[in-house]
PDB file of N, CA, C and O in Angstrom:
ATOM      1  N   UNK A   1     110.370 165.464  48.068  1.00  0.00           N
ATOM      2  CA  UNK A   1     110.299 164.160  48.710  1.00  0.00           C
ATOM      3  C   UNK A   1     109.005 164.121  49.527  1.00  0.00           C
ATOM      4  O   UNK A   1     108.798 164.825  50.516  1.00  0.00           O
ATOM      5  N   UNK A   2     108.022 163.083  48.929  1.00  0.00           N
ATOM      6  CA  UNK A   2     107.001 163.336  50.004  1.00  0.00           C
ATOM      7  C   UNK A   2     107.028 162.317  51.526  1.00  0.00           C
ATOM      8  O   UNK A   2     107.925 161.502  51.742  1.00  0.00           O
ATOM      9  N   UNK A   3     106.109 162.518  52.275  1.00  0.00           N
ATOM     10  CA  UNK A   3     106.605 162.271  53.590  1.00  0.00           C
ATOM     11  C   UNK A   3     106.562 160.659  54.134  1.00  0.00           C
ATOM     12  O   UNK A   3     106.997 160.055  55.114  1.00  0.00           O
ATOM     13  N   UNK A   4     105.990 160.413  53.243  1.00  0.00           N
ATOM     14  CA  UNK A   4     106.368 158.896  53.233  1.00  0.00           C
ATOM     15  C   UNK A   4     107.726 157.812  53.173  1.00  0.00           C
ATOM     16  O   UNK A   4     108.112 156.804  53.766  1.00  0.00           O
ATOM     17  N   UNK A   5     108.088 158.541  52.271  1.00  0.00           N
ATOM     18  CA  UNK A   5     109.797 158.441  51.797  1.00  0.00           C
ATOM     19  C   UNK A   5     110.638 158.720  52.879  1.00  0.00           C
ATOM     20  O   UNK A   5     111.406 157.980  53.494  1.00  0.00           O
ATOM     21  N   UNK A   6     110.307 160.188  53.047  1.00  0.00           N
ATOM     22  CA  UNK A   6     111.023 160.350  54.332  1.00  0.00           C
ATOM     23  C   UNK A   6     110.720 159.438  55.711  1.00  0.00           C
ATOM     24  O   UNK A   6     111.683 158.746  56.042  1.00  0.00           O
ATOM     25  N   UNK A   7     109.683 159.343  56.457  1.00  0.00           N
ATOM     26  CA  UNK A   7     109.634 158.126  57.092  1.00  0.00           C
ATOM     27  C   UNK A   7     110.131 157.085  56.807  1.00  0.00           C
ATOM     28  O   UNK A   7     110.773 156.767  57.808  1.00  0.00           O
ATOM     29  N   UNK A   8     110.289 156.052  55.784  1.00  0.00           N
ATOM     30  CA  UNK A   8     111.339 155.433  55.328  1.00  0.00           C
ATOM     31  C   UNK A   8     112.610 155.256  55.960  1.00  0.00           C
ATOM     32  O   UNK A   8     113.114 154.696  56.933  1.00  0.00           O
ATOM     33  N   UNK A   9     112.996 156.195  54.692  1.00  0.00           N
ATOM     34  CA  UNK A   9     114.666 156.796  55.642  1.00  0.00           C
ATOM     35  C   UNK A   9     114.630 157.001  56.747  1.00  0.00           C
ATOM     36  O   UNK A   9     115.559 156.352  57.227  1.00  0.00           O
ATOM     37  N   UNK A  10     113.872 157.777  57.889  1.00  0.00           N
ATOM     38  CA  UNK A  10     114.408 157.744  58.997  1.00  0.00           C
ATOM     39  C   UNK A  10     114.403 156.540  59.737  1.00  0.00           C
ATOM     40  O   UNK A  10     115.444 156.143  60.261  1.00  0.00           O
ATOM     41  N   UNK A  11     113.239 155.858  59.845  1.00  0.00           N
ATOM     42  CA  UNK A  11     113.109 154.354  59.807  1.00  0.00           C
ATOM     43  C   UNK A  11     114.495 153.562  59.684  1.00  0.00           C
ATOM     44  O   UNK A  11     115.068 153.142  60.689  1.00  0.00           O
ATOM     45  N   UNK A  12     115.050 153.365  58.256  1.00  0.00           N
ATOM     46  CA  UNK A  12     116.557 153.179  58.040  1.00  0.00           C
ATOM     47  C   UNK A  12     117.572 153.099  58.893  1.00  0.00           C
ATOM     48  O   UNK A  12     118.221 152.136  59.303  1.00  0.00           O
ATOM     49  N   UNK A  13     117.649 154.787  59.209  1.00  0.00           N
ATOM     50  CA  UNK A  13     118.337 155.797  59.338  1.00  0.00           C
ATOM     51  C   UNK A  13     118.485 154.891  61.478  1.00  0.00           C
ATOM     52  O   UNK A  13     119.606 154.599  61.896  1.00  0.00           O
ATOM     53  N   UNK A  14     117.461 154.696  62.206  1.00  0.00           N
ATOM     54  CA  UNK A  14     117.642 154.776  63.498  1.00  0.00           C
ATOM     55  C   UNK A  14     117.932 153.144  63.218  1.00  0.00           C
ATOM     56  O   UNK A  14     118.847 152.546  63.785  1.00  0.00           O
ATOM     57  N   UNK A  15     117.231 152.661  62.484  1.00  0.00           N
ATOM     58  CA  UNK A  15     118.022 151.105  62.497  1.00  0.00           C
ATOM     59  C   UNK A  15     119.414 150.632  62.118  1.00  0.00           C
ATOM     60  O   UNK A  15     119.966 149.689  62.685  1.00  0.00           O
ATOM     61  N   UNK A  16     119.890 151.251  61.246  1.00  0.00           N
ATOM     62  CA  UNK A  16     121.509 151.391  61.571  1.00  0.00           C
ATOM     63  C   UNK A  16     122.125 152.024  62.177  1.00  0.00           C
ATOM     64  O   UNK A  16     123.294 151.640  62.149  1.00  0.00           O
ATOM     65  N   UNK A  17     121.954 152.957  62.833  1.00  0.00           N
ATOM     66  CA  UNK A  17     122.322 153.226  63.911  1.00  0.00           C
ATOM     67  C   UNK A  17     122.348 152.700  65.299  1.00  0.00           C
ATOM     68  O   UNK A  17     123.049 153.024  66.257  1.00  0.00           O
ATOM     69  N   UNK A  18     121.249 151.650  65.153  1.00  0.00           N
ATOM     70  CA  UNK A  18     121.237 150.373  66.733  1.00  0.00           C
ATOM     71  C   UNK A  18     122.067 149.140  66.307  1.00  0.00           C
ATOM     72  O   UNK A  18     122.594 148.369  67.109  1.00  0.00           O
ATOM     73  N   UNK A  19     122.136 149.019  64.761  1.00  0.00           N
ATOM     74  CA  UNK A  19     122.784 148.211  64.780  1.00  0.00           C
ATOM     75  C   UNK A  19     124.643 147.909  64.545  1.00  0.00           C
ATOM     76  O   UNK A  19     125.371 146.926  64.411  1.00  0.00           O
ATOM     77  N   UNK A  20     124.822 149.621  64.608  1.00  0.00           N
ATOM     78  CA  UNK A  20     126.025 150.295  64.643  1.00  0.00           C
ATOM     79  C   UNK A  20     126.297 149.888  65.958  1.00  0.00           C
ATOM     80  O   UNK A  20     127.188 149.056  66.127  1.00  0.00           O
ATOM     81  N   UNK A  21     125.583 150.403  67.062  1.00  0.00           N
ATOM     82  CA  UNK A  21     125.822 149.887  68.184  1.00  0.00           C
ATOM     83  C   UNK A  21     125.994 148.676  69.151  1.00  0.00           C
ATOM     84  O   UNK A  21     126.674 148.354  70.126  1.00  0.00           O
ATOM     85  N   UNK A  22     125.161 148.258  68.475  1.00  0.00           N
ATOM     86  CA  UNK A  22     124.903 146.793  69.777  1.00  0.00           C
ATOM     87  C   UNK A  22     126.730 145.895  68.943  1.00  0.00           C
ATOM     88  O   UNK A  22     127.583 145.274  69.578  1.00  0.00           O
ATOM     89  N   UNK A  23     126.716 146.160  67.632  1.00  0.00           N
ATOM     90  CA  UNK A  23     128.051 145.995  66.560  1.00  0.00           C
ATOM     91  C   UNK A  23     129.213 146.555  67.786  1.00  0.00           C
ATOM     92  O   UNK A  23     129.997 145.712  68.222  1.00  0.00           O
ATOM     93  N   UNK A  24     129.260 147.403  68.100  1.00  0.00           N
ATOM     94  CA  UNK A  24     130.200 148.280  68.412  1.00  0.00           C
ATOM     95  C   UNK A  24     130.365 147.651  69.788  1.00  0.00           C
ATOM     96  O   UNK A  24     131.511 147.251  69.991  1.00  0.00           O
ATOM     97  N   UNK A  25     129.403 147.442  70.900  1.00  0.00           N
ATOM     98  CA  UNK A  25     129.073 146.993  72.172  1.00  0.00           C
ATOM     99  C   UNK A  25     130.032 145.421  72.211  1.00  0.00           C
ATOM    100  O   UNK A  25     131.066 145.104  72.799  1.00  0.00           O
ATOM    101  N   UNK A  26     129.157 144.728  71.331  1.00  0.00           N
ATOM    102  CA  UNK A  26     129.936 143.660  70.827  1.00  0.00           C
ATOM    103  C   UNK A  26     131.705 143.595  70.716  1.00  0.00           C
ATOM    104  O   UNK A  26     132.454 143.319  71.653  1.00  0.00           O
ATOM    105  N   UNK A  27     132.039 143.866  69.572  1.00  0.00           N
ATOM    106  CA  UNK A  27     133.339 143.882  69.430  1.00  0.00           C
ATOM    107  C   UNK A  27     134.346 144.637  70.097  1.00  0.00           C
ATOM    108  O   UNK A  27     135.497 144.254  70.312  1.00  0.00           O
ATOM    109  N   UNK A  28     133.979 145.438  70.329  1.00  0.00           N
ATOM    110  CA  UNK A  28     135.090 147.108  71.240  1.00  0.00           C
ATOM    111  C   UNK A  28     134.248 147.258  72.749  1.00  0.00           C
ATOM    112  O   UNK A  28     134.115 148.410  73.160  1.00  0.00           O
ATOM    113  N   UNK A  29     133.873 146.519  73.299  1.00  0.00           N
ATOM    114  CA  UNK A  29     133.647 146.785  74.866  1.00  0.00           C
ATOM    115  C   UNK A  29     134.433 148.151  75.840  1.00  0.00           C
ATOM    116  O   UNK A  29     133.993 149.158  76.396  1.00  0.00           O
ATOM    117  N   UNK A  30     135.512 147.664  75.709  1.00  0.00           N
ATOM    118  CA  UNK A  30     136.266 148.804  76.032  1.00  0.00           C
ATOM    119  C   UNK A  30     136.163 150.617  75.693  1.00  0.00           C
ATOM    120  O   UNK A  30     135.805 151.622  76.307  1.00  0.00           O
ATOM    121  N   UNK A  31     136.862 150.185  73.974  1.00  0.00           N
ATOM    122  CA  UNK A  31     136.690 151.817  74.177  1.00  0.00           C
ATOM    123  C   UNK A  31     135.509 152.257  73.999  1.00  0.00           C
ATOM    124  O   UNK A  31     135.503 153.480  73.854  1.00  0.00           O
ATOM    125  N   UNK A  32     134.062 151.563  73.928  1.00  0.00           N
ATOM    126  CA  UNK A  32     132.570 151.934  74.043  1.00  0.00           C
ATOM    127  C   UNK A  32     132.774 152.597  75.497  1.00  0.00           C
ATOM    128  O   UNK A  32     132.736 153.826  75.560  1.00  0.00           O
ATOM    129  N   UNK A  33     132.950 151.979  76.461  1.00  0.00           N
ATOM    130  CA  UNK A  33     132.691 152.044  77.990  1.00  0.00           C
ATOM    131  C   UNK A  33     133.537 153.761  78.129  1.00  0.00           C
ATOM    132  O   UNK A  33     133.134 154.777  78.694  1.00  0.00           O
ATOM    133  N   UNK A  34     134.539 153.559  77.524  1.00  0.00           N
ATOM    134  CA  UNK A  34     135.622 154.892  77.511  1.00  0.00           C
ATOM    135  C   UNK A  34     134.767 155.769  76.967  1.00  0.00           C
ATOM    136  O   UNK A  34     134.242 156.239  77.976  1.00  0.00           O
ATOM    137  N   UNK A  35     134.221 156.361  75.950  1.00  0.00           N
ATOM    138  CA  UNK A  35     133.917 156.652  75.039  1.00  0.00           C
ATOM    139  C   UNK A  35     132.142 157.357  76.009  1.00  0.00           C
ATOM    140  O   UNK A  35     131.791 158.535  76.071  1.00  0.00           O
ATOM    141  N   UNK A  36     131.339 156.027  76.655  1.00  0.00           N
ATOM    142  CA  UNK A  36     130.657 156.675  77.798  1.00  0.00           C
ATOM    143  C   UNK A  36     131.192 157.212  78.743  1.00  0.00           C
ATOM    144  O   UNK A  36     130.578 158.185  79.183  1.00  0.00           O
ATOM    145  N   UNK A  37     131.956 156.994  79.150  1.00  0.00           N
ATOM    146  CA  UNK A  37     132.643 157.583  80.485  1.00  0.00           C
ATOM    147  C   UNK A  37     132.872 159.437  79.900  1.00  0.00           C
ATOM    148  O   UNK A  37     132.230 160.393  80.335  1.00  0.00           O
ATOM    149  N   UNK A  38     133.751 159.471  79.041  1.00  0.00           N
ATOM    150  CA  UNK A  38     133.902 160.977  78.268  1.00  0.00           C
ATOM    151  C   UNK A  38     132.989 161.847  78.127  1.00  0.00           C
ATOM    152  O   UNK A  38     132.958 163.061  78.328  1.00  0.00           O
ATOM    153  N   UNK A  39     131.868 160.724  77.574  1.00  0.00           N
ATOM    154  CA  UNK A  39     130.846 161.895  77.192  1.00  0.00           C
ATOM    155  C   UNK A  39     129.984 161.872  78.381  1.00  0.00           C
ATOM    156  O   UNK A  39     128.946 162.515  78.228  1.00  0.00           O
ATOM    157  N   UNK A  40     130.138 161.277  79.584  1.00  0.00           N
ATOM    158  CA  UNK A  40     129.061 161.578  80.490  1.00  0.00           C
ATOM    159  C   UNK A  40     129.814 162.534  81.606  1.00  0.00           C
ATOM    160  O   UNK A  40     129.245 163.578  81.924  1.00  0.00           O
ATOM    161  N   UNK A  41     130.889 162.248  82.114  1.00  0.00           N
ATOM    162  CA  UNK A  41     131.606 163.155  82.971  1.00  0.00           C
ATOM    163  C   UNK A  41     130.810 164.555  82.688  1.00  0.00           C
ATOM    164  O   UNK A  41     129.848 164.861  83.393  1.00  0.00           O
ATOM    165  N   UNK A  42     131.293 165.447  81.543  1.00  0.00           N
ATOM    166  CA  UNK A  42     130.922 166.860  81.697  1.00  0.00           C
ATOM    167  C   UNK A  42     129.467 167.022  82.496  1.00  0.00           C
ATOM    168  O   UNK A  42     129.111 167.783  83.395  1.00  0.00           O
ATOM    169  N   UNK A  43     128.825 166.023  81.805  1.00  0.00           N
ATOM    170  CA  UNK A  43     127.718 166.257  82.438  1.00  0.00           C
ATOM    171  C   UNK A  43     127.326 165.961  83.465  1.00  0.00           C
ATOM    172  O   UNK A  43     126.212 166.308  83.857  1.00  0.00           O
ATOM    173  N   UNK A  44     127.868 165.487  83.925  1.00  0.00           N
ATOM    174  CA  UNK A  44     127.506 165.170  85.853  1.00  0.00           C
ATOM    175  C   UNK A  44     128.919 166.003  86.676  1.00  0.00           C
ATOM    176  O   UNK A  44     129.527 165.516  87.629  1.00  0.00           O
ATOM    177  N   UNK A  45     129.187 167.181  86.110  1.00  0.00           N
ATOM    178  CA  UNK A  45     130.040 168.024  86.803  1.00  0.00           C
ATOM    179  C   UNK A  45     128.972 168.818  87.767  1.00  0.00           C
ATOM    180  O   UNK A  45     127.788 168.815  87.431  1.00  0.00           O
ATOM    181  N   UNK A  46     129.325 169.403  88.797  1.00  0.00           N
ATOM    182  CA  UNK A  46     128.704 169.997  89.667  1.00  0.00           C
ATOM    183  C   UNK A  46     128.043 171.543  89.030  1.00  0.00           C
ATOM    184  O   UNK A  46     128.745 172.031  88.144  1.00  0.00           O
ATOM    185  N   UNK A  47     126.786 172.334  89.395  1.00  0.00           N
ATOM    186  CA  UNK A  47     126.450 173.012  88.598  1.00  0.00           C
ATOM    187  C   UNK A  47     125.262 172.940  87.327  1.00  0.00           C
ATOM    188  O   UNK A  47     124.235 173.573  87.081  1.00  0.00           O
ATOM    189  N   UNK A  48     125.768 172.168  86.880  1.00  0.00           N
ATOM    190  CA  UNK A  48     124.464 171.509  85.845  1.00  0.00           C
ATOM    191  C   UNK A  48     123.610 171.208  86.149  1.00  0.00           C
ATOM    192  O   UNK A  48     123.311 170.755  87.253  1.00  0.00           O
ATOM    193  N   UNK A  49     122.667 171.459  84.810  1.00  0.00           N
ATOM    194  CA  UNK A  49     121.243 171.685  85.330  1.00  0.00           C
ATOM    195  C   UNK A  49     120.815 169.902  86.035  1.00  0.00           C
ATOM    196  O   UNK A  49     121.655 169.146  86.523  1.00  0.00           O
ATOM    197  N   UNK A  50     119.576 169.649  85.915  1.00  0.00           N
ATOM    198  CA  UNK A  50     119.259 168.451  86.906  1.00  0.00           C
ATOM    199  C   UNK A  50     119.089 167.365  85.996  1.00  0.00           C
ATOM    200  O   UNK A  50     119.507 166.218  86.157  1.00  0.00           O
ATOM    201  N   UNK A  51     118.368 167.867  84.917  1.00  0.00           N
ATOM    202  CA  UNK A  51     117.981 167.270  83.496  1.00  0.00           C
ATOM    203  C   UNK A  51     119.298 166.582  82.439  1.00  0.00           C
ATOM    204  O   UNK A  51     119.032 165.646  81.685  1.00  0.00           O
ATOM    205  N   UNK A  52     120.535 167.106  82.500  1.00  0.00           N
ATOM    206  CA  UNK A  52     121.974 167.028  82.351  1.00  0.00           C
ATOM    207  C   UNK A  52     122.295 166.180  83.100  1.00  0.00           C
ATOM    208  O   UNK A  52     122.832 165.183  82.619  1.00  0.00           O
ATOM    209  N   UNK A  53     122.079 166.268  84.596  1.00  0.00           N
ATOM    210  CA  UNK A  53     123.006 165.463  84.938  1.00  0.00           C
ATOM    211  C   UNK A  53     122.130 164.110  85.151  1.00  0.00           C
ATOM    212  O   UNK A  53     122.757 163.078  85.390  1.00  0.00           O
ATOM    213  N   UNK A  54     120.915 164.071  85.088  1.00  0.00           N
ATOM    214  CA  UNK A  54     120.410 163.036  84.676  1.00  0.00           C
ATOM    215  C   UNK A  54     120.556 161.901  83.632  1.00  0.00           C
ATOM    216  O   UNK A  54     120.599 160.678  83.774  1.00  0.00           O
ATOM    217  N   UNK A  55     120.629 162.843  82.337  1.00  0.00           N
ATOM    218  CA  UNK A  55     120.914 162.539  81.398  1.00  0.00           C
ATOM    219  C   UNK A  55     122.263 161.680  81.294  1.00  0.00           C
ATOM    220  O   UNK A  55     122.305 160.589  80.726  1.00  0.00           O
ATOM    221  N   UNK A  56     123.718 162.498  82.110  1.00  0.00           N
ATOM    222  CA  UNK A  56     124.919 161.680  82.489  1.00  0.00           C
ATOM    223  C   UNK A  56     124.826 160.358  82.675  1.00  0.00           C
ATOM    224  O   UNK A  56     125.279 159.500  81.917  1.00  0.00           O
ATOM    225  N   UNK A  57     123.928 160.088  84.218  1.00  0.00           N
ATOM    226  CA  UNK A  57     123.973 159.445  84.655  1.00  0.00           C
ATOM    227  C   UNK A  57     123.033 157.801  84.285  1.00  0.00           C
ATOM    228  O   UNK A  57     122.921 156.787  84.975  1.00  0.00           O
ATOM    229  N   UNK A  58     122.592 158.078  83.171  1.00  0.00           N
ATOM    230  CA  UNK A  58     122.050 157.385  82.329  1.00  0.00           C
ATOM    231  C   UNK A  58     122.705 157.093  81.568  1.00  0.00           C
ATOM    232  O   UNK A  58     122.425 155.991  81.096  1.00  0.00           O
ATOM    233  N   UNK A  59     123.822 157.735  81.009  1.00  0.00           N
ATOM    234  CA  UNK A  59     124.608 157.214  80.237  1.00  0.00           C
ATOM    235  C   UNK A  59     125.828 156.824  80.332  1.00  0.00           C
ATOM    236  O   UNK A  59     126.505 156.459  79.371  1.00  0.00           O
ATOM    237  N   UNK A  60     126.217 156.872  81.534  1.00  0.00           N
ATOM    238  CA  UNK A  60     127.431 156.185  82.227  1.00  0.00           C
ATOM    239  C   UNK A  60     127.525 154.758  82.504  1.00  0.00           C
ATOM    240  O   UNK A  60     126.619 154.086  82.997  1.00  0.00           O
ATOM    241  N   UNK A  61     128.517 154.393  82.207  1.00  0.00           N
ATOM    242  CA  UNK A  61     128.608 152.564  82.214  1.00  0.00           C
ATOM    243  C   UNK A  61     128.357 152.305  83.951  1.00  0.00           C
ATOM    244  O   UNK A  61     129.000 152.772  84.890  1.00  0.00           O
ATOM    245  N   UNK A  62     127.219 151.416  83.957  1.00  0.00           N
ATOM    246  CA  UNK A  62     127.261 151.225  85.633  1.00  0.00           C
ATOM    247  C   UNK A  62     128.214 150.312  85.910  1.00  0.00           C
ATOM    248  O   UNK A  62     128.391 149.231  85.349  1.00  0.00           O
ATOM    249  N   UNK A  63     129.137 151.041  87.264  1.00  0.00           N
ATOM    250  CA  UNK A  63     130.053 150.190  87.843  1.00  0.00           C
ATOM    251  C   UNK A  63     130.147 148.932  88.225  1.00  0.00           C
ATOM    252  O   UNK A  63     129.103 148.302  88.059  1.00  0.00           O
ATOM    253  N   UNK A  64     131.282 148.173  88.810  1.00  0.00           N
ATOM    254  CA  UNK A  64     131.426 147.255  88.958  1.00  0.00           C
ATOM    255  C   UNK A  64     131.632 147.486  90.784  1.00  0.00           C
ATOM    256  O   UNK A  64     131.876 148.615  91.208  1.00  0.00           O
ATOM    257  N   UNK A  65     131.516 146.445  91.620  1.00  0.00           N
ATOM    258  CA  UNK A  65     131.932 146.461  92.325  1.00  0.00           C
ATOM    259  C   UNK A  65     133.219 145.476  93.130  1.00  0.00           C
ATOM    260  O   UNK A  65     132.751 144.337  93.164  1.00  0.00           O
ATOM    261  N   UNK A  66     134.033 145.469  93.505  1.00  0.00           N
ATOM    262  CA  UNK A  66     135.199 145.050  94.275  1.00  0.00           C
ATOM    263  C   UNK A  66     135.053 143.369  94.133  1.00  0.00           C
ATOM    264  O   UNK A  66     136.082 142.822  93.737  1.00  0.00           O
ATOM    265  N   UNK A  67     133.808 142.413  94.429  1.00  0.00           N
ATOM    266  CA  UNK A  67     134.126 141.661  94.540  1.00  0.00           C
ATOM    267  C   UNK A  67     133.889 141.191  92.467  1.00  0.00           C
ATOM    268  O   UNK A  67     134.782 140.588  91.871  1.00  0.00           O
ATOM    269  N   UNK A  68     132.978 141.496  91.979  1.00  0.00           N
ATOM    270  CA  UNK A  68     132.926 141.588  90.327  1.00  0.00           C
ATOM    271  C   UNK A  68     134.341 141.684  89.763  1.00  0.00           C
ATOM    272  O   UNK A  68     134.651 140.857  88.905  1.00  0.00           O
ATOM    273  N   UNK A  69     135.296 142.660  90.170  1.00  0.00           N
ATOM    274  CA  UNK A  69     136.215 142.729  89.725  1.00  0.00           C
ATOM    275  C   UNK A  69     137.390 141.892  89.887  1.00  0.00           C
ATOM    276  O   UNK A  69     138.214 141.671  88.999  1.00  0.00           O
ATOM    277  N   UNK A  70     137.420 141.446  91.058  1.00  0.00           N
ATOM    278  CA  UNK A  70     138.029 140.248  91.922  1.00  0.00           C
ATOM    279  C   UNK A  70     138.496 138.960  90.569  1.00  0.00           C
ATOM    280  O   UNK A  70     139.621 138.519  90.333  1.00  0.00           O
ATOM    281  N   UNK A  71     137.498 138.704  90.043  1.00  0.00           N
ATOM    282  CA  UNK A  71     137.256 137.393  89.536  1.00  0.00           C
ATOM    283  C   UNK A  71     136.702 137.509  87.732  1.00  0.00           C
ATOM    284  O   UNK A  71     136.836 136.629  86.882  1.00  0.00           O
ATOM    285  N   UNK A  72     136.248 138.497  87.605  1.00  0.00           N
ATOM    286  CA  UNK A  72     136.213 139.247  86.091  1.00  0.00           C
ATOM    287  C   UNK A  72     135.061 139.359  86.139  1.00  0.00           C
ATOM    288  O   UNK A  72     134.568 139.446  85.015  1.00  0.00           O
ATOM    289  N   UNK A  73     134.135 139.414  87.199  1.00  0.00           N
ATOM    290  CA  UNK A  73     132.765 139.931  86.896  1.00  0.00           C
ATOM    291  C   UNK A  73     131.823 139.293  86.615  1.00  0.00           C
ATOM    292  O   UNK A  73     130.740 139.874  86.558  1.00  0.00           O
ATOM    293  N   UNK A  74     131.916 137.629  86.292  1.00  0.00           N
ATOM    294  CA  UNK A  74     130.780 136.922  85.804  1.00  0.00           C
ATOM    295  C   UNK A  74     129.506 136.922  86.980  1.00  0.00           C
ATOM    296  O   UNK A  74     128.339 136.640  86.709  1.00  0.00           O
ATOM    297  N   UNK A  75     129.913 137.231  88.077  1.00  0.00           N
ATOM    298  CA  UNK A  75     128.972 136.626  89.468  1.00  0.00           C
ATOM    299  C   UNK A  75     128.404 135.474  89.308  1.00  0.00           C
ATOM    300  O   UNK A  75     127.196 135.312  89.484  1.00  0.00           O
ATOM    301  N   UNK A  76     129.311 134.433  88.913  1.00  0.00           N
ATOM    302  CA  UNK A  76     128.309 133.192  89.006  1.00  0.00           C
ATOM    303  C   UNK A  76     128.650 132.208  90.196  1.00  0.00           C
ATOM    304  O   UNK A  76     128.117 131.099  90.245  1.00  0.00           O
ATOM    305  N   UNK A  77     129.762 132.739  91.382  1.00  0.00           N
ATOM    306  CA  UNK A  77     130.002 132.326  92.758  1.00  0.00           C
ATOM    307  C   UNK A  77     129.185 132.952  93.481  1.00  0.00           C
ATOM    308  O   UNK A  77     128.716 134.068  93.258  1.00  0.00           O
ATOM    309  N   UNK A  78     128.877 131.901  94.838  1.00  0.00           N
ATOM    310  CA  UNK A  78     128.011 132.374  95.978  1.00  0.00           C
ATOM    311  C   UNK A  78     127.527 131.277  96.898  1.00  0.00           C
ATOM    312  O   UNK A  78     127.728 130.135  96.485  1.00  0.00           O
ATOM    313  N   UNK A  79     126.978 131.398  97.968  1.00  0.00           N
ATOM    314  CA  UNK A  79     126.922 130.331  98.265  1.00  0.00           C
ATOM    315  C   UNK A  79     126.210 129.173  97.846  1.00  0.00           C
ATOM    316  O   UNK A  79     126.817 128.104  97.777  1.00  0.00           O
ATOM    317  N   UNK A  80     125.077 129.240  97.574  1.00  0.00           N
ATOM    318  CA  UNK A  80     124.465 128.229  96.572  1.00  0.00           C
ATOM    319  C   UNK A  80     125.240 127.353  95.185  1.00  0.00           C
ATOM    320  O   UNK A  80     124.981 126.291  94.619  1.00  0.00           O
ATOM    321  N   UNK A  81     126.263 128.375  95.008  1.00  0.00           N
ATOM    322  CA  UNK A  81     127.091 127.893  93.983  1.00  0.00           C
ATOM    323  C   UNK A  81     128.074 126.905  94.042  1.00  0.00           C
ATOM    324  O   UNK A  81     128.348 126.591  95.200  1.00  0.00           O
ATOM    325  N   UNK A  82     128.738 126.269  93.118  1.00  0.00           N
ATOM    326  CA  UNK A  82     129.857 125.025  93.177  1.00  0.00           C
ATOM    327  C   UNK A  82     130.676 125.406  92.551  1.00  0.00           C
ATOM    328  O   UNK A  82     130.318 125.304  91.378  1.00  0.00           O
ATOM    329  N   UNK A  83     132.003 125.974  92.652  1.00  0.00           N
ATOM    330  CA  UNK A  83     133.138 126.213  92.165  1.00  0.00           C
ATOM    331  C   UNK A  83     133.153 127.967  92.606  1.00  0.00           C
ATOM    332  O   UNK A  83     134.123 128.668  92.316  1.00  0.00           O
TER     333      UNK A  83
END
């Protein structure tokens, strides 16, 4: 296979794979978010190297906070706002 081909395919290869995802993001919100949560925990356990737990923490769904959750998260109340 010369290396052209192969560029190709990998080419392919990372574009279905984003579009596996943003697919996946889309329809299954949930167990995506689960699914980060799993695989980032180990790595932001205490101990690990810095680069690891970096890495975690990059890939952990960023939280919500108290009042987001309140109301389902849209934040589109405030004071400037109407309703």
């Amino acid at each position: 296979m010369d290396a052209s081909l192969a560029l190709q395919y990998a080419i392919i290869a990372i574009a279905v794979v984003i579009s596996v995802w943003v697919v996946l993001k889309k329809q299954f919100p949930g167990p995506v978010r689960k699914a980060r949560i799993a695989l980032a925990l180990p790595l932001l356990r205490e101990g690990r190297a810095a680069w690891q737990q970096k890495l975690g923490r990059w890939m952990a769904p960023a939280g919500s906070s108290a009042n987001d959750a309140a109301c389902g998260g849209c934040n589109g109340c405030g004071p400037d706002k109407k309703g």
